[in-house]
C-alpha positions in Angstrom: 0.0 0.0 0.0 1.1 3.8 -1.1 2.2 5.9 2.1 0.9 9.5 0.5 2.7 12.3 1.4 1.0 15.6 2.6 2.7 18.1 0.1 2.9 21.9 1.3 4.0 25.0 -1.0 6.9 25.1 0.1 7.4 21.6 -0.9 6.3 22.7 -4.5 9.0 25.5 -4.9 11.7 22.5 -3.7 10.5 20.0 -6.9 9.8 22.6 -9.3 11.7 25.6 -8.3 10.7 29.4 -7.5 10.7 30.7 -11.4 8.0 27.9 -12.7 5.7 28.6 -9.6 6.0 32.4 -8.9 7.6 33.4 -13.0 10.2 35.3 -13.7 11.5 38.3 -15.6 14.2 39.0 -18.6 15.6 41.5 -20.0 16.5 42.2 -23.3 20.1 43.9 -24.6 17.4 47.1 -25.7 16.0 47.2 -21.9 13.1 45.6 -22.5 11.1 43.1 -19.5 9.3 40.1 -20.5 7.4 38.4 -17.8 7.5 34.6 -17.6 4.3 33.3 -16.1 4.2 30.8 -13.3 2.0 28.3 -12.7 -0.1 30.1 -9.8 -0.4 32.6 -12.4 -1.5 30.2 -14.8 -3.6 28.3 -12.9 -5.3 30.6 -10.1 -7.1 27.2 -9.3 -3.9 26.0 -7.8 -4.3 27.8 -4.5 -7.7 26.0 -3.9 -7.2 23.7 -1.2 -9.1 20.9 -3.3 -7.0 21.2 -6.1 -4.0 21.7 -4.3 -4.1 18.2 -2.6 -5.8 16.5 -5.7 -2.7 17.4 -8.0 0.0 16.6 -5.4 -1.4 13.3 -4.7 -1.1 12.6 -7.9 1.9 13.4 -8.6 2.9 11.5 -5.4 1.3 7.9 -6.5 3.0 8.8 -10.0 5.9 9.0 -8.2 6.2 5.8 -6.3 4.2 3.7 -8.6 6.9 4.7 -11.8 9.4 4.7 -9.5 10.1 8.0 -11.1 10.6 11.9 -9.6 7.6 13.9 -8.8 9.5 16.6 -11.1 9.0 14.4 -14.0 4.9 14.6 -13.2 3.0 16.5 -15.6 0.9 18.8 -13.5 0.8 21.2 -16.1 -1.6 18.8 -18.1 -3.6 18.1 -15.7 -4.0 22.2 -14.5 -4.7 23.4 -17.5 -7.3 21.6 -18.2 -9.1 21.5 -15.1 -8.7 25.8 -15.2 -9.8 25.9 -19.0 -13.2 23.8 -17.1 -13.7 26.4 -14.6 -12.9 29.4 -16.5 -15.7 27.9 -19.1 -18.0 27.3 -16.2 -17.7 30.9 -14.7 -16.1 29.4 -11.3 -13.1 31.0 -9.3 -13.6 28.3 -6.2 -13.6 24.6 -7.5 -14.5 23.4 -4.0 -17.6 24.7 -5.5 -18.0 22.4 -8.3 -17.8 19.5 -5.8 -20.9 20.1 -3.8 -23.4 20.0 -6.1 -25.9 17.1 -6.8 -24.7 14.0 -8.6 -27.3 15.3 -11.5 -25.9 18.4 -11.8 -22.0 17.6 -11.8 -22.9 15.0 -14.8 -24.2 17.3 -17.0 -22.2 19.6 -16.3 -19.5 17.8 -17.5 -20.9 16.5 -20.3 -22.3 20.0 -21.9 -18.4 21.1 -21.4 -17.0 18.2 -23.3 -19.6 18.7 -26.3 -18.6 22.5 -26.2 -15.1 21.5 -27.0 -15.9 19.0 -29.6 -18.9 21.1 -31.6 -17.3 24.8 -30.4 -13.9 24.8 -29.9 -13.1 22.2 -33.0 -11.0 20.2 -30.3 -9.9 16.6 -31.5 -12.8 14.4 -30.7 -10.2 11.8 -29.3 -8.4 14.1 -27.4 -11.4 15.4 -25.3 -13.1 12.7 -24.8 -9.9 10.9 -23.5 -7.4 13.5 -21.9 -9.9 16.1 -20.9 -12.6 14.0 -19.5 -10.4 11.6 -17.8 -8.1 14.5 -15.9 -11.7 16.6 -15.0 -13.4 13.0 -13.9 -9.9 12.6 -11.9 -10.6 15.9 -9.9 -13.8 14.9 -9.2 -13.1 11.5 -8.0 -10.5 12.1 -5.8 -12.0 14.6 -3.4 -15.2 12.5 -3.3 -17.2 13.7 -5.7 -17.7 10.9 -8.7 -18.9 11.9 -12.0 -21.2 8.8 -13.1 -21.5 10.0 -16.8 -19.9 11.2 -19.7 -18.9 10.7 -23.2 -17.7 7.3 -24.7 -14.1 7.3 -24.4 -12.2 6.1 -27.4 -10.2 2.7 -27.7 -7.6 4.4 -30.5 -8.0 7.7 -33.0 -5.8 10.3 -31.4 -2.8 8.6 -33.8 -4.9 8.8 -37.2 -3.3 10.4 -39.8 -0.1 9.4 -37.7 2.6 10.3 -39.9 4.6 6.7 -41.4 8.0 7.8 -41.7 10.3 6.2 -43.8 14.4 6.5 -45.1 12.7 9.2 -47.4 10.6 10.9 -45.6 13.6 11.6 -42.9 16.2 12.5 -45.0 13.8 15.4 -46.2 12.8 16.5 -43.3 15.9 16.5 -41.6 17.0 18.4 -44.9 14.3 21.2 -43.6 15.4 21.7 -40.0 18.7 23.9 -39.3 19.0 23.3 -35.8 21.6 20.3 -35.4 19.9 19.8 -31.6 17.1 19.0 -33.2 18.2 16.6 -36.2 20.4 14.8 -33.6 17.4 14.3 -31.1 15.4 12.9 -34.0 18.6 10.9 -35.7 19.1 9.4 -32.0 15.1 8.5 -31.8 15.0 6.6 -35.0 18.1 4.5 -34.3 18.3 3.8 -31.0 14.2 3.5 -31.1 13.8 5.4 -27.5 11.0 7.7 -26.4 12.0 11.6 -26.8 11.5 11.5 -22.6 14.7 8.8 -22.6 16.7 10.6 -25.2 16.4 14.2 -23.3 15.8 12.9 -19.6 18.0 9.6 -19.7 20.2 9.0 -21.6 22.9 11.8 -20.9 23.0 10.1 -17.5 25.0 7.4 -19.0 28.8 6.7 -20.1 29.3 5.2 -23.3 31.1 1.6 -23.4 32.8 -0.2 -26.4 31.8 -3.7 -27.2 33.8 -5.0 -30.1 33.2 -2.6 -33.6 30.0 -0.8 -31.6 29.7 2.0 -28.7 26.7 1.3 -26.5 25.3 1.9 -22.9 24.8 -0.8 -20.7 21.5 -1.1 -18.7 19.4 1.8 -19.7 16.1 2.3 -17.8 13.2 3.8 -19.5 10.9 6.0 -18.5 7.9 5.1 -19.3 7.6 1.5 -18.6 10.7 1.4 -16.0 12.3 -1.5 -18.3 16.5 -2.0 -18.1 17.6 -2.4 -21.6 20.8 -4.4 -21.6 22.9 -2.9 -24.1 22.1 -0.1 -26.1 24.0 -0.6 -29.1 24.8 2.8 -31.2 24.3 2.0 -35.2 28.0 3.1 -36.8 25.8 5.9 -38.8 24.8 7.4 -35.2 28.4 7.3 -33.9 29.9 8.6 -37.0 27.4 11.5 -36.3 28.5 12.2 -32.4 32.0 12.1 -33.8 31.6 14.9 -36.0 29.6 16.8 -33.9 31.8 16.5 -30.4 34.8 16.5 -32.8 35.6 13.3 -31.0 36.8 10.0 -32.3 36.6 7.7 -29.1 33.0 7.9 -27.9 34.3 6.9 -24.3 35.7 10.1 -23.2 32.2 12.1 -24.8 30.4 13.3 -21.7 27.0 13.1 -22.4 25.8 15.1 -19.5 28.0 18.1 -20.2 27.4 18.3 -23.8 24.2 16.3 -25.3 21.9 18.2 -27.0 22.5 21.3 -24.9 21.6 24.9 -26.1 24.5 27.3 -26.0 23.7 28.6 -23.2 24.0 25.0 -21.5 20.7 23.7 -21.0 19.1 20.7 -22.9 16.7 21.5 -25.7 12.6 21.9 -24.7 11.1 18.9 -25.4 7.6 21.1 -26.9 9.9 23.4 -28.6 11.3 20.6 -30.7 8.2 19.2 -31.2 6.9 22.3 -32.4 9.5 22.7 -34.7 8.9 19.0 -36.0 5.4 20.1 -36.8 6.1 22.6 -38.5 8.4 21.2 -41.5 6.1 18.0 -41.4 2.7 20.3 -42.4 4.5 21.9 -45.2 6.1 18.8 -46.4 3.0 16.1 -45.7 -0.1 18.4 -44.7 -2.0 15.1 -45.0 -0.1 13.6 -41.7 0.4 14.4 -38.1 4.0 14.4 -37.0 4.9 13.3 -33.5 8.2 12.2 -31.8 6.7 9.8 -31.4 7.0 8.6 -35.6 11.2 7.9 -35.0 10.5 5.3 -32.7 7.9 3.7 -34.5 10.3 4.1 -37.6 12.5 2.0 -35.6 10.3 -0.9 -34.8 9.1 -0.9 -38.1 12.4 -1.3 -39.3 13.6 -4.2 -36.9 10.4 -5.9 -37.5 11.3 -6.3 -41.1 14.2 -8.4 -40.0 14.2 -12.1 -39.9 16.3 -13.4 -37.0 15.5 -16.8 -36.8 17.5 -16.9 -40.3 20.3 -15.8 -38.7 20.2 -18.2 -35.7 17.9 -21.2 -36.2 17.7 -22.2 -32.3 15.7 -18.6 -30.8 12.7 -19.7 -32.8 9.9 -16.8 -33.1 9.0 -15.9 -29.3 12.4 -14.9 -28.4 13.0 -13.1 -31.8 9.8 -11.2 -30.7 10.9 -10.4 -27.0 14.6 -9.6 -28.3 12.8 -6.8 -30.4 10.6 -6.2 -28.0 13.0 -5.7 -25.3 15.0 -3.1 -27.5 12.1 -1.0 -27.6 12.0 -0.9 -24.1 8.6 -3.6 -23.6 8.2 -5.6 -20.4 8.7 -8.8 -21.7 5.4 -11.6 -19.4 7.5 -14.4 -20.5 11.2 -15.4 -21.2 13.0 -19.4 -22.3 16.4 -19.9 -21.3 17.8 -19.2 -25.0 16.3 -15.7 -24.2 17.5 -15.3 -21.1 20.7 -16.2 -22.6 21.4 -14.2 -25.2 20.5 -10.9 -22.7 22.7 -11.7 -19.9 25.8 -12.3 -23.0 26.6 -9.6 -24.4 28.5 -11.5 -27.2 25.2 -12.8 -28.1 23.0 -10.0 -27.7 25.5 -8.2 -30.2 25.6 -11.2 -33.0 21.9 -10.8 -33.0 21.5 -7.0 -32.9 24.3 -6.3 -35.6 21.8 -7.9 -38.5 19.4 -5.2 -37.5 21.8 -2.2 -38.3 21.5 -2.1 -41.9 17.7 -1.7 -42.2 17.6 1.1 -39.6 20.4 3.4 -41.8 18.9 6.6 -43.4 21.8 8.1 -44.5 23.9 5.4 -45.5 23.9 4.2 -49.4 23.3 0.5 -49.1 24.7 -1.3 -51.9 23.9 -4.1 -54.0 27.2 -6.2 -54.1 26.2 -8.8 -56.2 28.3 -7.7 -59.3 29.0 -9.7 -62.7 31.8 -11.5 -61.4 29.7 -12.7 -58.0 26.4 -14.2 -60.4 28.9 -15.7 -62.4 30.5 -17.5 -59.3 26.7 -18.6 -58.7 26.2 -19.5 -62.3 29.4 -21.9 -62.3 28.2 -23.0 -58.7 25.1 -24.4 -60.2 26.9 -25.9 -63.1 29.2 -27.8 -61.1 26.3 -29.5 -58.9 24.5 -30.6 -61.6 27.4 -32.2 -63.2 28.5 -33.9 -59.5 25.0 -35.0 -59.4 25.2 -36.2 -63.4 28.6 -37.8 -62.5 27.5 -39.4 -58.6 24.4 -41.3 -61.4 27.4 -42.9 -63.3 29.3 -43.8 -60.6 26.5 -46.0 -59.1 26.3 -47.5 -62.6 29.8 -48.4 -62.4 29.6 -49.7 -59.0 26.6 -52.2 -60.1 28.5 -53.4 -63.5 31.9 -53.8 -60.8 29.4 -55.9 -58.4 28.0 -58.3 -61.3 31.5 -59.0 -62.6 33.0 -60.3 -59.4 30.3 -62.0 -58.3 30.8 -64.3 -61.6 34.5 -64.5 -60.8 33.7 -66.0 -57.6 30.6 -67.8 -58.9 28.1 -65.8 -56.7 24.5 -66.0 -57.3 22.7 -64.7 -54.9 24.7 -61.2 -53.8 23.5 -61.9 -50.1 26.1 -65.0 -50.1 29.0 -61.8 -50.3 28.5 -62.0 -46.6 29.4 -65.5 -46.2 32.2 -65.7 -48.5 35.8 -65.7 -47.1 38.7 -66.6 -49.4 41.5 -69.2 -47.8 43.3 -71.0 -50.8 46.2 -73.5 -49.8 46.1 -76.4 -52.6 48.4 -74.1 -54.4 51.9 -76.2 -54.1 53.9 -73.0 -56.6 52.9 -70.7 -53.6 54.8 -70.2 -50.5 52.6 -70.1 -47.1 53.6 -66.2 -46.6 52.3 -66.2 -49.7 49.2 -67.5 -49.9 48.7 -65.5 -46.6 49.0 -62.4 -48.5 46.7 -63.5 -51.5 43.9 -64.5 -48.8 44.3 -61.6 -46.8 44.3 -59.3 -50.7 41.1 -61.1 -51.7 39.1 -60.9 -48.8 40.0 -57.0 -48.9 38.3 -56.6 -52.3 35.4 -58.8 -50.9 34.9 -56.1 -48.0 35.4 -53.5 -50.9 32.7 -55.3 -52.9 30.7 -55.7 -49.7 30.8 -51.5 -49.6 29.3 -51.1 -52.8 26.5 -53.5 -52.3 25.5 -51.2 -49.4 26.1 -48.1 -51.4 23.7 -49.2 -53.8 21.0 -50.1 -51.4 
């Protein structure tokens, strides 16, 4: 069972800091103040006492469930649109929301989520999942149930989900000027991590070497809380941090000083590179909704393409599936011994991720060696069995005429009697007995020779 903490203010300016609660000003080289707003200035709701301990409490059980920082909680999410709810309702106090009448708080609900869907032109998927879900949430946890509501949707908020491909990356990529921001989405579609991982994660850990490939050794995501075993860096993404870091020996590159960080130092916004993202892919494909979320789904497409069991006929399909799976960062409800194997060896976990480096390249030319001279090899190849195979026909020919002829020399029948027979002349009185020892001893050899052929021919 969760112990919840009681969070105060004061505990809210520790996780998140004075600036994001309270804002903050800049000023320009011409003199000029920009506000920053806060989140109490955001979202007045926040000093409600209601909302104060709904929010925090959830960020807590996301905390200790995801085994995961309460800074990594997205409360602005959830704030906003609770406060967009109110503001539309005409209420400064949500405390007020909660006493009403079972009745009442359904329908109100319900006539704000058809506003947003008939009014507001908001993605039919989006509010009848995110919105309602986080409003209902408020509701819930400070005793208060909403009983109704608007069928949520199994899938939809991906349609139109932009497919990427080779293509569609390289042009893209061609599009954005900001090497930040092609790195972030170079690192996405060929390590296959969540933009969270790549930004949050990932400069946490040193680089290793394992044999041609640089790679980081037990990588925990943060979604699902899963330890990747080796993180193997395609040569095309190494070749990329080299020229960037102007460093040759990915082991001395510190990821945490230097990995995708603005030049004032701090790492790249995860909505401003989205936003930037969006913004080539509408002029490019207005058609298709570009998310982050597209690289890593460029990657499992790509791995999925790959036949493993080709390349080592003893996983069989389940633990091809969980080996994939596992690079994506999946829990993985069941693992064999072969599987179990191959993660805990990082010899074989290499052999079988190196076949899947090829089809995840974007920029590298991938060339078709099979020249003249090689499908001329092949060409001769074939040639050559069919005459082994023509010659192997006319050796067993040979071998039956062979059989015939001595069985007439030694007045054989029956070919069974070969068994029986055993050659021991001594009536010859011109022969020596070392002799004759010899001549038994060479005729029962070509007896057992004949007695070979007779089973070659069987």
């Amino acid at each position: 069972m969760l112990e919840l903490k009681e969070y105060t203010k004061s505990d809210l300016k520790a996780i998140f800091g004075k600036k994001k609660l309270y804002g903050w000003d800049t000023t320009n080289k011409k003199g000029k103040i920009t506000h920053h707003h806060g989140y109490y200035e955001l979202y007045p709701i926040l000093e409600n006492n209601d909302v104060f301990r709904w929010i925090t409490t959830k960020m807590d059980k996301f905390a200790q469930k995801q085994n995961k920082e309460p800074k990594d909680f997205k409360i602005t999410s959830y704030l906003n649109a609770l406060q967009q709810y109110c503001n539309y309702n005409k209420v400064s106090n949500p405390s007020e929301l909660l006493k009403e009448n079972i009745d009442k708080r359904n329908k109100r609900v319900v006539d704000y989520l058809v506003y947003l869907i008939k009014v507001e032109k908001k993605n039919e998927v989006s509010v009848k999942n995110a919105y309602q879900s986080r409003i209902k949430s408020f509701y819930s946890a400070r005793g208060s149930p909403i009983t109704d509501g608007l069928e949520t949707e199994d899938n939809g908020i991906n349609e139109n989900e932009m497919n990427l491909d080779r293509d569609k990356i390289q042009v893209i990529l061609n599009m954005i000027n900001n090497s930040n921001y092609k790195l972030a989405s170079k690192v996405q579609a060929l390590l296959g991590l969540r933009i969270g991982d790549v930004l949050k994660e990932l400069p946490k850990y040193k680089i290793l070497k394992h044999s041609e490939h640089f790679y980081v050794k037990n990588f925990l995501t943060i979604k699902e809380n899963v330890k990747i075993k080796y993180l193997f860096f395609p040569n095309e993404l190494t070749k990329l941090l080299q020229a960037i870091f102007s460093i040759e020996n990915l082991r001395e590159l510190d990821l945490n000083s230097n990995f995708l960080k603005t030049r004032k130092g701090k790492m790249i916004l995860q909505s401003e590179y989205l936003r930037k993202l969006k913004n080539v892919a509408s002029k490019l494909y207005p058609n298709e909704k570009m998310r982050t979320h597209s690289f890593r789904k460029y990657f499992a497409t790509q791995i999925s393409r790959v036949n493993l069991t080709k390349i080592r006929d003893d996983i069989g399909s389940d633990v091809e599936s969980n080996f994939k799976e596992h690079l994506l960062g999946h829990k993985v409800h069941y693992s064999s011994k072969v599987y179990n194997q191959i993660l805990n060896d990082i010899n074989q976990f290499y052999e079988l991720w190196k076949p899947l480096e090829v089809s995840l390249c974007i920029d590298c030319e991938i060339i078709n060696t099979t020249n003249e001279d090689i499908l001329k090899l092949k060409e001769d190849k074939a040639e050559l069995e069919e005459q082994l195979k023509a010659v192997q026909l006319d050796n067993r020919e040979v071998k039956r005429v062979l059989l015939e002829l001595f069985a007439k020399v030694y007045e054989i029948e029956d070919l069974n009697d070969l068994e029986e027979l055993k050659v021991n002349r001594s009536y010859d009185s011109d022969k020596t007995e070392k002799e004759l020892k010899e001549y038994n001893e060479r005729e029962n050899r070509t007896i057992q020779y004949l007695l070979q052929i007779k089973r070659d021919l069987e």
